[in-house]
C-alpha positions as CSV (number, residue, x, y, z in Angstrom):
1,X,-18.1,8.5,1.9
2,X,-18.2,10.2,-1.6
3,X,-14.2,9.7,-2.5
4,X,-14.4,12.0,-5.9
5,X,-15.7,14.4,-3.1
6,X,-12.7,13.7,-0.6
7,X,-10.4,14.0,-3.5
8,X,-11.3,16.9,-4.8
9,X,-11.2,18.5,-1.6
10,X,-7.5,17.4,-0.9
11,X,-6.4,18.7,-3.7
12,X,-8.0,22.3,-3.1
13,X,-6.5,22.5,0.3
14,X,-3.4,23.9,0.9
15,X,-2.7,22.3,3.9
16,X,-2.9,18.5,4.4
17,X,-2.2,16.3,7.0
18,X,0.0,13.3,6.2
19,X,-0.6,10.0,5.0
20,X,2.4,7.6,6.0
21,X,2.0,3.9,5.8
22,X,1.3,3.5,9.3
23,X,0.1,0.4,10.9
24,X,2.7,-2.1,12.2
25,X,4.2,0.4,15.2
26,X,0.6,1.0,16.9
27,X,1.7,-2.5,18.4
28,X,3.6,-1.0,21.0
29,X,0.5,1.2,22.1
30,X,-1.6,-1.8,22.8
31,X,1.2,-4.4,23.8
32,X,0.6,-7.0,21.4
33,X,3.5,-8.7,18.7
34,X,2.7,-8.7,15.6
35,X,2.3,-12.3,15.2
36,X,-0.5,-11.4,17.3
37,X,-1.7,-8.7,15.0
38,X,-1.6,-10.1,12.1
39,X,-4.0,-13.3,13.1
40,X,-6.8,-11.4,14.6
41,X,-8.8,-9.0,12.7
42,X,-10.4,-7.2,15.7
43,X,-6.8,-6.6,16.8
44,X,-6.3,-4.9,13.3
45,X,-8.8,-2.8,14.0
46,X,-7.8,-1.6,17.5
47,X,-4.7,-0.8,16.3
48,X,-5.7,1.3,13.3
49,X,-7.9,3.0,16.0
50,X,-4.8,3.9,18.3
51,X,-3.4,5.3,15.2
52,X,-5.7,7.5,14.4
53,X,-6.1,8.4,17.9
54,X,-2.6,9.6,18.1
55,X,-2.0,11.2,14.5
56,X,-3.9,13.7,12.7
57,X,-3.6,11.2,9.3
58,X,-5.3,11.9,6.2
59,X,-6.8,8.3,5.7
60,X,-6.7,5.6,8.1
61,X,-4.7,2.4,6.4
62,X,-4.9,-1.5,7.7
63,X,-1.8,-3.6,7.5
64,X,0.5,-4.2,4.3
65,X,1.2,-7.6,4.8
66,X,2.0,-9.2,1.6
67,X,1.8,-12.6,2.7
68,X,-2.4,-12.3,3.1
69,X,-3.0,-13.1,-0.4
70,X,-0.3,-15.4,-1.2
71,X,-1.4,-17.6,2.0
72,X,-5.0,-17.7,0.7
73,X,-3.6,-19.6,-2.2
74,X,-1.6,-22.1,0.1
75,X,1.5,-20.9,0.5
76,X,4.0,-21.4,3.5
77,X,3.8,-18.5,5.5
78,X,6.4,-17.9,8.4
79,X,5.6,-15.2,11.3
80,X,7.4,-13.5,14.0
81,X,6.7,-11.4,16.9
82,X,8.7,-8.5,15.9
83,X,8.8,-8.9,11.8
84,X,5.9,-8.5,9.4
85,X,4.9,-12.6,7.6
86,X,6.9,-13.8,5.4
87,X,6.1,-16.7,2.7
88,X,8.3,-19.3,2.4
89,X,9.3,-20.9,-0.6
90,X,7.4,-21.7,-4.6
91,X,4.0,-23.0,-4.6
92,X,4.0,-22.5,-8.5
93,X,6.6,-24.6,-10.1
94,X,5.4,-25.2,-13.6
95,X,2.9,-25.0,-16.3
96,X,1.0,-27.7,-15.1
97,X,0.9,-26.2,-11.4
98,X,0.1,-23.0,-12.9
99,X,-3.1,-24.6,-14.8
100,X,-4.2,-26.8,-11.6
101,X,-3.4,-23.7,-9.7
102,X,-7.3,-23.0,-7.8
103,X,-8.7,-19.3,-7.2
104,X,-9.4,-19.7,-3.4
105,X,-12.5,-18.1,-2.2
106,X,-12.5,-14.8,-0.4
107,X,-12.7,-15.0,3.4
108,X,-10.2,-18.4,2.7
109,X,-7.4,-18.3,5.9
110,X,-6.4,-14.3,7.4
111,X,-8.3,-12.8,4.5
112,X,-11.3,-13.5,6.5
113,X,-9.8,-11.8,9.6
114,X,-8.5,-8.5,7.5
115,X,-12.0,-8.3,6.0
116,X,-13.2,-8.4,9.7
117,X,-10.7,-5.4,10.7
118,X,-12.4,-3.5,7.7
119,X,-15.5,-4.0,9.5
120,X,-14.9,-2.8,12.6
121,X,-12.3,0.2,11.7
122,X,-15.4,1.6,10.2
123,X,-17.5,1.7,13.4
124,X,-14.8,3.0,15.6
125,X,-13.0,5.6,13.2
126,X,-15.5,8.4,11.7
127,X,-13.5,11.0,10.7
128,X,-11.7,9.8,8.1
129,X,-11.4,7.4,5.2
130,X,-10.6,3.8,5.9
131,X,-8.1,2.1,3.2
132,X,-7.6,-1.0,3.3
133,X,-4.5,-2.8,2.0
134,X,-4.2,-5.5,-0.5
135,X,-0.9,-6.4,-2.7
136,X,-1.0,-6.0,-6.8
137,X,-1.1,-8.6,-9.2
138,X,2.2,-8.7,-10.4
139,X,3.9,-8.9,-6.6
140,X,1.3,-11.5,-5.6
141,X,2.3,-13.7,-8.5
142,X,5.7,-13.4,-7.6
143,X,5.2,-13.9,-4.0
144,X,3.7,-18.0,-5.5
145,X,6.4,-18.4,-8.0
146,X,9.0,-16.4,-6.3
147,X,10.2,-13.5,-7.9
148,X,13.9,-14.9,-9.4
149,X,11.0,-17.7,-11.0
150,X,8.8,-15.2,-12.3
151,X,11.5,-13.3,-14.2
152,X,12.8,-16.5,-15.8
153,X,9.5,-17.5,-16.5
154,X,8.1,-14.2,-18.2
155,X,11.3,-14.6,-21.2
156,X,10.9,-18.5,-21.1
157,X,7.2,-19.3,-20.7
158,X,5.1,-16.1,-20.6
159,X,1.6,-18.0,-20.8
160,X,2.3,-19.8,-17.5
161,X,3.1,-16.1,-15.9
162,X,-0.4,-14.4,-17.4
163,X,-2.2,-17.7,-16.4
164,X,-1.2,-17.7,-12.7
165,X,-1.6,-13.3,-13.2
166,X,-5.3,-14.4,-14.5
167,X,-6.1,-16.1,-11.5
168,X,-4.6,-13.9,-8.9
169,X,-6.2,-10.6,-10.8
170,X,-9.5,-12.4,-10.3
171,X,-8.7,-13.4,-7.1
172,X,-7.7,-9.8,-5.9
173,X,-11.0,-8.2,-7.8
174,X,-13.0,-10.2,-5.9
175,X,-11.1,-9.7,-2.2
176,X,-11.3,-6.1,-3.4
177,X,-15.3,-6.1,-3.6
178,X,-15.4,-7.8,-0.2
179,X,-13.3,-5.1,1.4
180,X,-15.5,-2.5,-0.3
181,X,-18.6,-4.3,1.2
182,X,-17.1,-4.7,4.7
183,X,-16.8,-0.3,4.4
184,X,-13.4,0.4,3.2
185,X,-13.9,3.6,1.5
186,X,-10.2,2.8,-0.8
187,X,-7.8,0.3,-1.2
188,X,-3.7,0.9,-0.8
189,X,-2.7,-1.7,-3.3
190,X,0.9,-2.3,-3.2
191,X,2.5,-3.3,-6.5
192,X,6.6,-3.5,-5.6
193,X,7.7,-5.7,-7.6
194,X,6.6,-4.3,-10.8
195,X,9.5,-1.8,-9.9
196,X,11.6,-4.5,-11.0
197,X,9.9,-4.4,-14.9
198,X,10.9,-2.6,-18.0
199,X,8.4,-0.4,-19.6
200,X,7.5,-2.8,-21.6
201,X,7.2,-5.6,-18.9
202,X,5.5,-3.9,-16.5
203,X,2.5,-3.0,-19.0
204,X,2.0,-6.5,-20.1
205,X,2.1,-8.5,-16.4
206,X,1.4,-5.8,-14.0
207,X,-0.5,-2.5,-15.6
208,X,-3.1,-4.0,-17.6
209,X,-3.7,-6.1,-14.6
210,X,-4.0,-3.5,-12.3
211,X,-6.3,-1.9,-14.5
212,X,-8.8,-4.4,-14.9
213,X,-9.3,-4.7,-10.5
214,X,-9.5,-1.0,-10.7
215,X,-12.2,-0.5,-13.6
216,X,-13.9,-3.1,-11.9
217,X,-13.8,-1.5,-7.9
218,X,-13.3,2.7,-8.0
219,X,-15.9,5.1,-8.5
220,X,-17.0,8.0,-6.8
221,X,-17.4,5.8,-3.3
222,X,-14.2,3.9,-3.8
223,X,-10.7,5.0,-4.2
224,X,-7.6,2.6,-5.3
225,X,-4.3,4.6,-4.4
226,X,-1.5,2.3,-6.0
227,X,2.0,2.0,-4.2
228,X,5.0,1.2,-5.7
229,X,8.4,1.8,-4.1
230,X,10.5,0.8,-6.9
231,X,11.9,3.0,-9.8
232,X,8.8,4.3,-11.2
233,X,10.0,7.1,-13.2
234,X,10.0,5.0,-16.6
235,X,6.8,3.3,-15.9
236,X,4.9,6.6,-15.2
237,X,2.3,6.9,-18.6
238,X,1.5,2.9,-17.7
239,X,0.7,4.1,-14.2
240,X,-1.4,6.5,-14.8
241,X,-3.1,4.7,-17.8
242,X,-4.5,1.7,-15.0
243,X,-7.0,4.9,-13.9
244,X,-5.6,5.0,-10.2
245,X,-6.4,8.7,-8.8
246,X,-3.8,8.2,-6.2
247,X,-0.2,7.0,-6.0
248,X,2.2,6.6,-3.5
249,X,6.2,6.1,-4.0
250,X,8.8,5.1,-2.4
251,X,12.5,6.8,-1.5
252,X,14.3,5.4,-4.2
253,X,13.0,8.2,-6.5
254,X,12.9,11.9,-6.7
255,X,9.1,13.6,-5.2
256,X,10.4,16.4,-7.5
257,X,11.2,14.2,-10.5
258,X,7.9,12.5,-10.1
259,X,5.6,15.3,-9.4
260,X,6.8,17.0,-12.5
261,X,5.3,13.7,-14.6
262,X,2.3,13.4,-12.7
263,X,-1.2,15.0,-13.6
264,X,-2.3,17.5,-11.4
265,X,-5.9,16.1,-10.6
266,X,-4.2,13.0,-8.6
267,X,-2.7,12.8,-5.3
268,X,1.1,11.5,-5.4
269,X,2.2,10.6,-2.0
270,X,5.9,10.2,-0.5
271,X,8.6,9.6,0.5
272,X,10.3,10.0,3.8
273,X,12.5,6.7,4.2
274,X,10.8,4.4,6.2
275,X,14.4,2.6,7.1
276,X,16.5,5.0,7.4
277,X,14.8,7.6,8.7
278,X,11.3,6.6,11.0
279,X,13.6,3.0,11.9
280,X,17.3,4.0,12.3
281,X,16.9,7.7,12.5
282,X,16.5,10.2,15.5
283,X,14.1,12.4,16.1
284,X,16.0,15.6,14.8
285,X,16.8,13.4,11.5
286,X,13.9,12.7,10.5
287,X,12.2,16.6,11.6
288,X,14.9,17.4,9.5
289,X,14.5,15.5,6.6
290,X,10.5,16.1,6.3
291,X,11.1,19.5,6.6
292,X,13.5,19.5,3.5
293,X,11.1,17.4,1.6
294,X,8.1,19.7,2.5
295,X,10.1,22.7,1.2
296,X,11.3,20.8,-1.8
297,X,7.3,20.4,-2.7
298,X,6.2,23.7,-2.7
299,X,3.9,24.3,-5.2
300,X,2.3,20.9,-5.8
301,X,-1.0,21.2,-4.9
302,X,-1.4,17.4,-5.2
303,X,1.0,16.3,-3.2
304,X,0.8,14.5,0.2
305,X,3.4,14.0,2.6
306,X,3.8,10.1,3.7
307,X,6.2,7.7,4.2
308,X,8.5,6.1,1.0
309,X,6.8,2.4,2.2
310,X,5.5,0.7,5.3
311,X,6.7,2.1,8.4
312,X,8.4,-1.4,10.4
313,X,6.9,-2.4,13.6
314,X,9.5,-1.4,16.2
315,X,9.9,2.4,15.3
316,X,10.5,4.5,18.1
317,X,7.8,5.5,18.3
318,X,9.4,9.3,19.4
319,X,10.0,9.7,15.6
320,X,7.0,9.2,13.8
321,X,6.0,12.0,16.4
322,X,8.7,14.3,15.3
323,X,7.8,13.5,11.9
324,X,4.2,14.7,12.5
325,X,5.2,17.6,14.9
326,X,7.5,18.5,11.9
327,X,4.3,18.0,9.4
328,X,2.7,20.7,11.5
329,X,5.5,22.8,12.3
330,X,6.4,22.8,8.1
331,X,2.2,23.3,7.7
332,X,2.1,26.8,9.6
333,X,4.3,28.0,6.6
334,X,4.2,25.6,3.9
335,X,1.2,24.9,1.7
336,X,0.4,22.6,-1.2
């Protein structure tokens, strides 16, 4: 799929369909846990199929489970039936851990199995982009250090942080190319914890990072949309200097205060709360509250309705409906 193309088109179109981070709840339409999900990559695929069966979505997405990466690399990971992995505890402690510290290959423990969900999402969904989701740099370091660690580490011992970012940036190029190979037509890369950084901080560990696994992956075939769903508002220039054509934010910001820093040739995605709104919410709430938000963004051609993060796997499943019958209801009237 020619993703320039698909971009471009998006943009010109003044009525979208969403693009929530939705994976976890299609659980519940093929009655498996997620501990089951998360292990078995045809599984993945099935359920990003049931999706896509049920919702008009923009894109297709697979799972964000931040534990994939971090795992690959040998750290303790602890699942549930009901709750999205875990990881457990530091497997980088110090300097010399960080140096000894080995780049695992791709395919190494689930990465294998979400490569094979890639795979198979491909043949079964054809009208639509698949994305596939990986974490960011910065989060996955912090995921090995653990992120108290990592903030201690990055005033008292910077070179350990950028050698274990080093290793995890190649590491996540390379997973990257596989999931491109398998047929995702974009990764969602999900980058939270650099909502944590200073300007300043985020541009040395996460952006120029970031930067380097997208100049090495996007081009008119491939599209990296970057998620963060931290405080993004002072990191915005840094953002949009790693080359991403697409971001997606979380609730913890303003749509309107972002959308007024964003250029206008990239999609900015948001931010419907994925707590307490598709998880705690009711169905009127949250028809309610994507109505207001859809009003609010009027005029911003570039902007795509979604979710502010991942969507939990127990959701009632009767309001991510009302939030889609509201998408449409808003659509009739509304446009972008």
């Amino acid at each position: 799929m020619n993703m320039k193309k698909w971009l471009d088109d998006c943009l010109n179109n003044p009525r979208k369909d969403p693009l929530p981070i939705l994976s976890f709840p299609g659980i519940q339409l093929l009655d498996m846990t997620v501990s089951d999900l998360v292990r078995d990559g045809e599984k993945q695929a099935l359920c990003m199929k049931a999706i896509a069966d049920r919702y008009a979505t923009l894109a297709a997405v697979s799972n964000m489970d931040l534990s994939v990466e971090a795992e690959a690399f040998g750290a303790e990971t602890r699942f549930d039936d009901d709750e999205v992995p875990n990881i457990i505890g530091r497997l980088v402690d110090t300097a010399e851990d960080a140096k000894t510290l080995r780049i695992p290959a791709v395919g190494t423990a689930r990465t294998k199995e979400c490569i094979k969900a890639i795979t198979l999402a491909k043949s079964m969904i054809k009208d639509r982009p698949i994305l596939a989701g990986i974490i960011g740099p910065f989060s996955l370091a912090g995921r090995l250090l653990e992120m108290a660690e990592i903030m201690y580490k990055a005033i008292d011992d910077p070179d350990m942080v950028h050698e274990v970012l080093d290793k995890v940036t190649t590491f996540l190029l390379n997973y990257s190319l596989a999931l491109k190979a398998a047929g995702a037509d974009g990764i969602m890369m999900a980058e939270p914890a650099a909502g944590l950084l200073s300007p300043a901080w985020n541009a040395e560990f996460s952006a120029d990072y970031v930067a380097r696994i997208i100049e090495a992956v996007q081009d008119d075939h491939f599209l990296v949309v970057y998620h963060n769903c931290g405080n993004v508002l002072p990191l915005v220039d840094d953002l949009v200097a790693t080359g991403a054509r697409a971001f997606h934010f979380g609730n913890v910001i303003s749509m309107k205060k972002i959308m007024d820093k964003m250029p206008a040739d990239c999609l900015v995605m948001g931010n419907i709360d994925p707590v307490t709104q598709f998880s705690h919410g009711t169905p009127e709430s949250i028809a309610a509250a994507t109505a207001e938000l859809m009003n609010e963004m009027k005029g911003y051609k570039n902007f795509v309705l979604s979710s502010g993060c991942d969507i939990p796997p127990m959701t009632p499943m009767a309001n991510i409906d009302a939030f889609f019958q509201s998408a449409k209801d808003e659509g009739k009237t509304n446009t972008f």
